[in-house]
C-alpha positions in Angstrom: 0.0 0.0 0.0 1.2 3.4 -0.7 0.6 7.2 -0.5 2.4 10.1 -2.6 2.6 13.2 -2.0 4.5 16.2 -3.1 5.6 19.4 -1.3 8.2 21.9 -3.3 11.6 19.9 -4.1 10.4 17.5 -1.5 8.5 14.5 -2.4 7.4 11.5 -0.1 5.8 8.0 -0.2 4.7 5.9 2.2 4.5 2.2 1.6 3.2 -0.8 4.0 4.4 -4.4 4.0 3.2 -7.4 6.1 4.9 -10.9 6.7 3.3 -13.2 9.2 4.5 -13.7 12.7 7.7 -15.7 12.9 7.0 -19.3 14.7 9.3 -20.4 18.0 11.3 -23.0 15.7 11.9 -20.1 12.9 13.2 -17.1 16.1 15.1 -19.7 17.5 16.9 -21.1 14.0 17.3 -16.8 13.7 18.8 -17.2 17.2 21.5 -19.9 16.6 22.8 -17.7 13.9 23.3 -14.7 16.2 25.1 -16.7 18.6 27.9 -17.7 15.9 28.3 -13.8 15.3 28.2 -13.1 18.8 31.0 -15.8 19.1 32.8 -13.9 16.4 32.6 -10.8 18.5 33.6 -12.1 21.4 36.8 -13.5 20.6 37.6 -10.5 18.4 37.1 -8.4 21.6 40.0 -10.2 23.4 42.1 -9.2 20.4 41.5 -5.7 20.3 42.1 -5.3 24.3 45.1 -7.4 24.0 47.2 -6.1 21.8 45.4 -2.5 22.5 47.6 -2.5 25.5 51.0 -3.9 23.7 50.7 -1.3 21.3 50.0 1.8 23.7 53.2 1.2 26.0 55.5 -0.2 23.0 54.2 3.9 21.2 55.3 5.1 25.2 58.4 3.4 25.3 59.0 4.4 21.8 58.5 8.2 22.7 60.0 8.2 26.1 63.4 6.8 24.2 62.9 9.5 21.2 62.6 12.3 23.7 66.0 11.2 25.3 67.9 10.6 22.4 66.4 13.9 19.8 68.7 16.3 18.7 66.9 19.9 18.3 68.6 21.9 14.7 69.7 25.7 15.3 70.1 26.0 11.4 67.7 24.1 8.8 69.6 25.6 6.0 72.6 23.3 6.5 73.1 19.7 6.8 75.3 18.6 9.1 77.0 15.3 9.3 77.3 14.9 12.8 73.1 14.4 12.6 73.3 11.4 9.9 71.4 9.0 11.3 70.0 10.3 14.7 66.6 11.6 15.2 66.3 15.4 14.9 63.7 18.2 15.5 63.4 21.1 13.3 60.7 23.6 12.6 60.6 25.9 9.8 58.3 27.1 7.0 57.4 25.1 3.7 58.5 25.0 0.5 57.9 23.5 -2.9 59.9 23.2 -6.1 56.8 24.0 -8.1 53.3 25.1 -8.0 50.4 22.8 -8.3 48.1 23.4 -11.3 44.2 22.9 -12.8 44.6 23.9 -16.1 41.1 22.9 -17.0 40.0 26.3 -14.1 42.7 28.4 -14.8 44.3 27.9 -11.2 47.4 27.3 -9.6 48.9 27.7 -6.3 52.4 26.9 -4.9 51.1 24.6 -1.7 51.7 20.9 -0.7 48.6 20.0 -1.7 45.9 21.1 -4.1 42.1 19.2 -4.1 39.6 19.8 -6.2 36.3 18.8 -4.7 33.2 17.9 -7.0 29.6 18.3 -6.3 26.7 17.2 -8.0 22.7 18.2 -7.8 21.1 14.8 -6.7 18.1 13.2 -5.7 18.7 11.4 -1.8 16.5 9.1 -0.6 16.0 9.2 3.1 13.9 6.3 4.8 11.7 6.1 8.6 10.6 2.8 9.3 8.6 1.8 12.5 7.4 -1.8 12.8 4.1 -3.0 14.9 1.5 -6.1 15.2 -1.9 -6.1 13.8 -4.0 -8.8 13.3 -1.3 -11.7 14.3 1.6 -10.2 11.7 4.4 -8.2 11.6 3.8 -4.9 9.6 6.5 -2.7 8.5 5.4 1.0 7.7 8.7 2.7 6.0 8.2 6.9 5.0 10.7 7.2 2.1 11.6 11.0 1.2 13.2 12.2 -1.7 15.0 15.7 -1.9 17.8 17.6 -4.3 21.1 18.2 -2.9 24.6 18.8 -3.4 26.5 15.6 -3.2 29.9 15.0 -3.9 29.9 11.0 -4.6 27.4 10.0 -7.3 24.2 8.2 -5.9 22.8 6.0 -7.2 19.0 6.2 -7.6 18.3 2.8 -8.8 18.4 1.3 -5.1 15.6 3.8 -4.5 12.3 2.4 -3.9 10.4 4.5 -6.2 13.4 6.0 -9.5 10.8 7.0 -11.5 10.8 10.9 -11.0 14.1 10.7 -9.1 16.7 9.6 -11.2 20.1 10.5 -10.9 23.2 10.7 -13.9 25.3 7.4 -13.2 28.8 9.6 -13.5 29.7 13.5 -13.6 31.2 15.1 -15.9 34.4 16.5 -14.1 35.8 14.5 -11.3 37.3 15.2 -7.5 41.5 14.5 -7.5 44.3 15.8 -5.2 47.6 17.0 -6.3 50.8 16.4 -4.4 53.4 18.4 -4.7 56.7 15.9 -5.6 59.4 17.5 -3.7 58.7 19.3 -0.2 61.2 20.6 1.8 61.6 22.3 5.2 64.4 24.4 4.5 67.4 22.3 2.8 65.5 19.2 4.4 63.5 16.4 2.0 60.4 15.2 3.8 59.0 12.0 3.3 55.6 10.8 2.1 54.8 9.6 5.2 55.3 13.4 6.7 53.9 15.0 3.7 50.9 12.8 4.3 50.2 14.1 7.2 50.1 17.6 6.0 46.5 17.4 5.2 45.1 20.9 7.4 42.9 21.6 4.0 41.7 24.8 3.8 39.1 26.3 1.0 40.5 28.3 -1.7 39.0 31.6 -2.4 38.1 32.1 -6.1 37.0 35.9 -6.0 40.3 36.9 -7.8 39.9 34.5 -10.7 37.9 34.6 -13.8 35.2 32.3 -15.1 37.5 29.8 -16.9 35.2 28.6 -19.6 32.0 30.1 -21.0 29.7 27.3 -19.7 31.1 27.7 -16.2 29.6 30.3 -14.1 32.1 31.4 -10.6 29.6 31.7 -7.6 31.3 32.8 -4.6 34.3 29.9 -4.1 32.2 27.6 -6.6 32.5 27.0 -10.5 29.0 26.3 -11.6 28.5 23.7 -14.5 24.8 25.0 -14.6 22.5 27.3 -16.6 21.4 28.8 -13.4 23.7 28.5 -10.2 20.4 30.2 -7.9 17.8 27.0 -9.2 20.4 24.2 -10.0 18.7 21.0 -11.9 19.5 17.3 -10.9 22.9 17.1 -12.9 24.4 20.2 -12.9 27.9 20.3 -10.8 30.1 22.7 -8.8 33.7 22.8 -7.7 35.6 23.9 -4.7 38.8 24.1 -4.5 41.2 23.1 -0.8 45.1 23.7 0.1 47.0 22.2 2.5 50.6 23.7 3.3 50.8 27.1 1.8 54.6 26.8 0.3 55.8 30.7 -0.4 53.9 33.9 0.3 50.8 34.8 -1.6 49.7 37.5 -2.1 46.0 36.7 -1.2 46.8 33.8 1.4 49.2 34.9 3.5 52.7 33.7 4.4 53.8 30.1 3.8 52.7 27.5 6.5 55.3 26.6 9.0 55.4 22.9 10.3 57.6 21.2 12.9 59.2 17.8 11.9 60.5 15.1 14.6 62.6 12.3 12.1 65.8 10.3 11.4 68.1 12.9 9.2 69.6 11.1 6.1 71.7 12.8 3.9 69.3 16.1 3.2 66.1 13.3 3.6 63.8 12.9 7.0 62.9 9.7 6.7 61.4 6.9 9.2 63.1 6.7 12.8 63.0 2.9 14.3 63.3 2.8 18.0 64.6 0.1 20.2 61.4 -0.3 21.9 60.0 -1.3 18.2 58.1 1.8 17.2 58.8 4.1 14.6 58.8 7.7 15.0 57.9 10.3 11.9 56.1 12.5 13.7 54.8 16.5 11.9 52.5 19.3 13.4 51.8 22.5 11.8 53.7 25.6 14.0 56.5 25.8 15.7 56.1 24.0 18.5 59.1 22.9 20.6 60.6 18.8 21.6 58.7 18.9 24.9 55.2 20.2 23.1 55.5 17.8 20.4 56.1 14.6 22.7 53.7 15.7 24.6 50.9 15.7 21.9 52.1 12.0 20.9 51.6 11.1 24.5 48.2 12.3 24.6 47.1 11.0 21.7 48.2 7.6 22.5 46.3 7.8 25.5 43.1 9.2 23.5 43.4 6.1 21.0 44.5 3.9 23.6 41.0 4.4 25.6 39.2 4.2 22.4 39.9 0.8 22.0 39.7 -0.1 24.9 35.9 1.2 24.8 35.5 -0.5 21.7 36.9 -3.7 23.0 34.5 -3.6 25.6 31.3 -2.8 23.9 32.6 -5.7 21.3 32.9 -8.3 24.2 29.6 -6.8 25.6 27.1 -7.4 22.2 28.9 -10.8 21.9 27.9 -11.9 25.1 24.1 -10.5 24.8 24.4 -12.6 21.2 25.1 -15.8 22.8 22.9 -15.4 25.4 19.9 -14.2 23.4 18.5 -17.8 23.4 17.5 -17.7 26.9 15.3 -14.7 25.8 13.7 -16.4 22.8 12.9 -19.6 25.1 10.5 -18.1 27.3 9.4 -15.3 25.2 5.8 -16.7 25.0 5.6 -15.1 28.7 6.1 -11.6 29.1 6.1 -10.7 32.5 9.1 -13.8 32.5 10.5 -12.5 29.3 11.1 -9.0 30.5 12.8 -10.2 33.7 15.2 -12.7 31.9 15.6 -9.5 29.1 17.1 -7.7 32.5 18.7 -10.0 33.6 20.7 -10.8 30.7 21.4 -7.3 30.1 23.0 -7.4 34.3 25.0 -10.7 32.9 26.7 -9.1 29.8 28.1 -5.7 31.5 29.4 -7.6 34.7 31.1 -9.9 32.4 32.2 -8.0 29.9 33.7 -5.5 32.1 35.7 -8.4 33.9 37.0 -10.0 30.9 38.0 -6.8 29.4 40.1 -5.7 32.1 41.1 -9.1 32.9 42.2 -9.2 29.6 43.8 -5.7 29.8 46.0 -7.2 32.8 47.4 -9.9 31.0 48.2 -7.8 28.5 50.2 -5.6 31.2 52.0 -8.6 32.7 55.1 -8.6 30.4 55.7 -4.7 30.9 54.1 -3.5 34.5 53.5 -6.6 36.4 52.2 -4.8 39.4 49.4 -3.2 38.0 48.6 -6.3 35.7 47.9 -7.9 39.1 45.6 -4.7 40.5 43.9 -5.0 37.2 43.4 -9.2 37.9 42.2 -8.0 41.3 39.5 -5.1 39.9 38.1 -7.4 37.6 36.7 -9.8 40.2 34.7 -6.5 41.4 31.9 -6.6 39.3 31.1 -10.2 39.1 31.5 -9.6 43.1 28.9 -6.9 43.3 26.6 -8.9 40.7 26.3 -11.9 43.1 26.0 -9.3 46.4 22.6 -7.8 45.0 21.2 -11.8 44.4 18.8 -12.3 47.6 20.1 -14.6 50.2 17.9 -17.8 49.8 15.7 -18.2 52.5 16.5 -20.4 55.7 14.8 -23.9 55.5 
């Protein structure tokens, strides 16, 4: 069953479908198959806390070590052979041999990086679906909504439930790229691609300066319009953006070149890789000039910041495997609600004790080769909430 209706650029359907009740032998087969991707989950959640906690004290170690042995540069505009081979920090501003160029706009820029960003006016489908029971089946009642927007990946309408009246182009015209500058340099240094990589602060180019590069391209503000009319676009019509990242020179229109501060092993005029003896590698690049304390202390606190992430995904992981597996108990006496709802509860209590004692039980033992005292406080914590679990059962009453 379905309604249309139509309001501006907005349209919207509603359709109905109906299947019947799923029987006890058909939830519990449903069930079973949970339970193997629970399983899944489960185990995967003792490798993600496992070696979580390997890899945030090895990243320590490895920065503790690079802070002791870094050698800070007075000069970036001369190599020095004393350096070849140790880890150095240096801060400067960058440069480029050459600028970056889109011949097909008319624009160039002398920057690290140059991205051109493409957009095109398409139909989105957006979908609300609420389920209920009605007459001993399960009905599905799903709004689908169709508006025009700016996109800048192509969508495609044919997974919509209703194309007709919303279809999309299946490609555009002009496509999104980045441009990489092959030679960067901090003063007479070489950086690497792994530390031009992380020069990625993009920032949007402003196009008022430039011209309208081709006669069927309209400039809006910072956009190119491919259209007829940029102020009523059509489904198809396309616009372009242009981003920077790492202003190399002065411009006259963006300012002075960006400045950056590089931690790396120095070899030859190249800052390349630096392999600890703890096992990590250091490359490390922030935009300023910061100094060797600032630096090591941003790598420190984003260790931590990952290092808690997953360890909270570790434990939600370990915590929907366990409600997986134990799901059957649910579907078993779910012919009795009042019963159902408790053991629902109950399983819920089960999983978050348990998950929070494996997890850090977990996170102990992978403490024990590197602090072995606080692997054995985190052994002792993890009894506490399979402890406090059992302390709110009732005592059974005295026969």
């Amino acid at each position: 069953f379905q309604q249309f209706s139509e309001t501006g650029s907005r349209k919207e359907h509603v359709k109905i479908t109906s299947e019947p009740k799923p029987g006890f032998l058909e939830r519990l087969s449903e069930t079973s198959a949970g339970m193997l991707v629970g399983l899944g989950t489960f185990l995967l959640a003792f490798y993600v806390l496992f070696t979580n906690e390997g890899r945030a004290l090895r990243t320590a170690k490895s920065l503790d070590e690079g802070l002791s042995l870094v050698v800070p540069l007075d000069n970036i505009h001369s190599i020095s052979q004393q350096n070849e081979g140790r880890l150095v920090h240096l801060a400067g501003a960058l440069s480029t041999s050459k600028p970056l160029f889109d011949p097909s706009y008319g624009l160039s820029i002398r920057a690290v990086k140059l991205k051109r960003n493409v957009e095109m006016y398409q139909w989105v489908e957006y979908e609300d679906s609420k389920e209920y029971e009605e007459n001993g089946e399960i009905k599905k009642e799903t709004k689908y909504s169709y508006n025009t927007e700016w996109k800048s990946e192509v969508v495609n309408s044919r997974n919509f439930d209703r194309e007709i009246g919303h279809k999309n182009p299946s490609a555009m015209a002009v496509e999104s790229f980045t441009a990489v500058s092959p030679n960067v340099q901090v003063g007479s240094f070489v950086l690497s691609k792994g530390l031009v990589d992380k020069i990625d602060d993009f920032k949007q180019l402003s196009l008022s300066h430039l011209e309208d590069p081709h006669a069927d391209v309209t400039r809006g503000g910072d956009y190119f319009y491919h259209s007829d009319n940029p102020r009523r676009p059509e489904v198809g019509d396309l616009r372009v953006s242009f981003f920077y990242a790492g202003l190399s020179g002065d411009d006259p229109h963006l300012g002075s070149a960006a400045k950056v501060t590089v931690i790396a092993r120095q070899r030859g005029d190249q800052l390349v890789p630096y392999h600890t003896k703890s096992g990590g590698v250091l490359e490390i690049l922030y935009p300023g000039d910061l100094s060797v304390e600032e630096v090591f202390q941003k790598e420190h606190e984003s260790n931590t910041m990952k290092t808690w992430a997953l360890r909270a995904a570790g434990w939600l992981s370990m915590f929907v495997g366990i409600s997986l597996m134990t799901r059957i108990f649910h579907t078993l006496v779910d012919w009795f609600p009042v019963v159902r709802d408790l053991v629902n509860v109950g399983l819920k209590v089960f999983a978050l004790c348990v998950a929070s004692s494996l997890s850090l039980l977990t996170i102990s033992v992978g403490w024990l080769f590197y602090r072995p005292l606080w692997a054995l406080l985190l052994a002792l914590l993890s009894i506490v909430p399979i402890a406090v679990a059992r302390s709110r059962v009732p005592p059974k009453k005295q026969q």
